[in-house]
N, C-alpha and C positions, 0 to 999 in steps of 0.2 A: 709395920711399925708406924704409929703415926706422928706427924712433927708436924708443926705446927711455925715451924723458922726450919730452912734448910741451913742456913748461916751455923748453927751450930752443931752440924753433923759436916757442911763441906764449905766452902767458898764459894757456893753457888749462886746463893741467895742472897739476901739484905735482910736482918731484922724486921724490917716492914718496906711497903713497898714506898720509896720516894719515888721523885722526881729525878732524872737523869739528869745528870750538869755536863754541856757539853765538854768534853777534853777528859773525860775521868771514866775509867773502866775499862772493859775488855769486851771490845764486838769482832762478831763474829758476820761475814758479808752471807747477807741472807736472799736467799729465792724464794718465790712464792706461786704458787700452780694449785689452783682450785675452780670453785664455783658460788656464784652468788644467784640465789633463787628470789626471784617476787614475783608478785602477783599481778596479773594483765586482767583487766574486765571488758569484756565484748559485750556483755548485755546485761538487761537485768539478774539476769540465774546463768551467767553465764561465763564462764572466770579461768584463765587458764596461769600456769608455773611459766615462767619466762625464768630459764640459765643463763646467765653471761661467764665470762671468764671472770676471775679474779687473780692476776697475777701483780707483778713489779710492776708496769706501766702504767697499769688500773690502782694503784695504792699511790702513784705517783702524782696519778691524774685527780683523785678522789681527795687530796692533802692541797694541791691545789702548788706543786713545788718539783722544782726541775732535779733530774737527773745530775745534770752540772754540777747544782748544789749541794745535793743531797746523798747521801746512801742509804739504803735501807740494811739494818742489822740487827741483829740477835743480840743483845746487851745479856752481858751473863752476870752482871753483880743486881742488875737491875731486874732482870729476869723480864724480858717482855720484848715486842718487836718493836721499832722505831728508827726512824730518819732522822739520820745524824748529819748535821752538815759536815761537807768534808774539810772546811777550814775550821779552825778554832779561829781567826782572825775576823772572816767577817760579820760578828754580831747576831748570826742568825739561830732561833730556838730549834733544841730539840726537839721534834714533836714525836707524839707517843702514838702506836698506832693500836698494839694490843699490849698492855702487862697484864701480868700474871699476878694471881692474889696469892700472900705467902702462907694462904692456907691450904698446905700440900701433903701428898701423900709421895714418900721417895723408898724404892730400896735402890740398894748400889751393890754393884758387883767389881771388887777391889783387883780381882783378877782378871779379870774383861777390861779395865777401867772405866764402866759403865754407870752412869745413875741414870734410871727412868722414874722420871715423876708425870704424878695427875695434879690437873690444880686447878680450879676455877679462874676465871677471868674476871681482873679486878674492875671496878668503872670507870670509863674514860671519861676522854672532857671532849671528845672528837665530834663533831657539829656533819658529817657526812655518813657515806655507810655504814660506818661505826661507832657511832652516836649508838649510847645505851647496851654497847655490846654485851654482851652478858652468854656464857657457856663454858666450857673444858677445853682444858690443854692435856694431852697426854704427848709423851714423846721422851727421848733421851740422850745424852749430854756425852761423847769418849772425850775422855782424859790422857795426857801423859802424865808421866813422873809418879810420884806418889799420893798417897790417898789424902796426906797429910796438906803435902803442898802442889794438889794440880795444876797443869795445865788442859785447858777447857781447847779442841780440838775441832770438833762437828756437833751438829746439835739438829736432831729431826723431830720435829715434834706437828700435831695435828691439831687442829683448832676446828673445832664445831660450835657456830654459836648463831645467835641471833643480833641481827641491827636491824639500821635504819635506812627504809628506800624514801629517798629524798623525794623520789620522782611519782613512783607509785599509788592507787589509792588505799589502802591500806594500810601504808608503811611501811610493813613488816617485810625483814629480807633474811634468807637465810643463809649463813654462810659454810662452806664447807671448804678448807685447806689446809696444803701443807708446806712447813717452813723446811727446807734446810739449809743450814748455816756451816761453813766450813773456811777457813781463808780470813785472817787476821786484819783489820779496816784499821788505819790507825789516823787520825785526822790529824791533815797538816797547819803548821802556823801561821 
């Protein structure tokens, strides 16, 4: 079935993608275990794939934002990954790391309490690895309660995309990881 807003099939989604305002929604404390490829040149014709990790410390280090401060989570109204601070007091932005474009493809299993969806990745505004990101989300979201009024539980989903190597000659980085989210983040006052 295609939809085009998950919003009106679950509570999943948002009408369109905004911006996250800190203190409002429902995250989900996220990990992150992948790999980030670019490109090394030795010589004229002579060019090799360089892999690094891409986890939590590397999304921490790449935002350029402490631990202390920050969390890293699954935003489920917001659908997309991002570091929350964990005050609401001290003033500090949201920042966005990957969202999801709400143009998605979902089926749900009301038995399983499962939705898996595929969805493109929306544009950032991120100025580091993920400047220009652009690729696929697939993955999928258990619920408790009911279909009507979930609650959002764990959330595993896989991200292959392309950005931005800051450092590289080429630019180009590619990225390959995966989120999973489980464990309720709720930011203090």
């Amino acid at each position: 079935m295609r939809i085009t807003t998950l919003l009106a099939i679950v509570s999943l989604f948002i009408a369109s993608v905004a911006p996250l305002q800190a203190g409002g929604g429902t995250f989900l404390k996220a990990k992150v275990n992948g790999t980030v490829q670019t490109q090394t040149i030795l010589g004229p014709s002579d060019g090799r794939i360089k892999t690094t990790a891409l986890n939590n410390a590397r999304i921490f280090d790449e935002f350029e934002v402490s631990q202390t401060d920050y969390e890293l989570v699954v935003a489920i109204e917001s659908t997309g990954l991002y570091l929350v601070p964990r005050s609401t007091g001290g003033g500090l932005p949201t920042i966005t790391v990957a969202e999801f474009n709400s143009d998605s493809e979902t089926v749900i299993d009301t038995k399983k309490r499962l939705v898996s969806v595929v969805a493109p990745l929306a544009v950032g505004t991120a100025t580091n690895l993920f400047e220009d990101l652009k690729g696929t989300v697939v993955g999928s979201f258990r619920f408790t309660g009911t279909f009507d009024t979930p609650t959002y539980t764990s959330v595993v989903l896989s991200i292959t995309g392309g950005g931005t190597d800051q450092v590289g000659p080429n630019e180009s980085a590619i990225l390959k990881f995966k989120i999973t989210a489980k464990g309720t983040f709720t930011q203090t006052p």
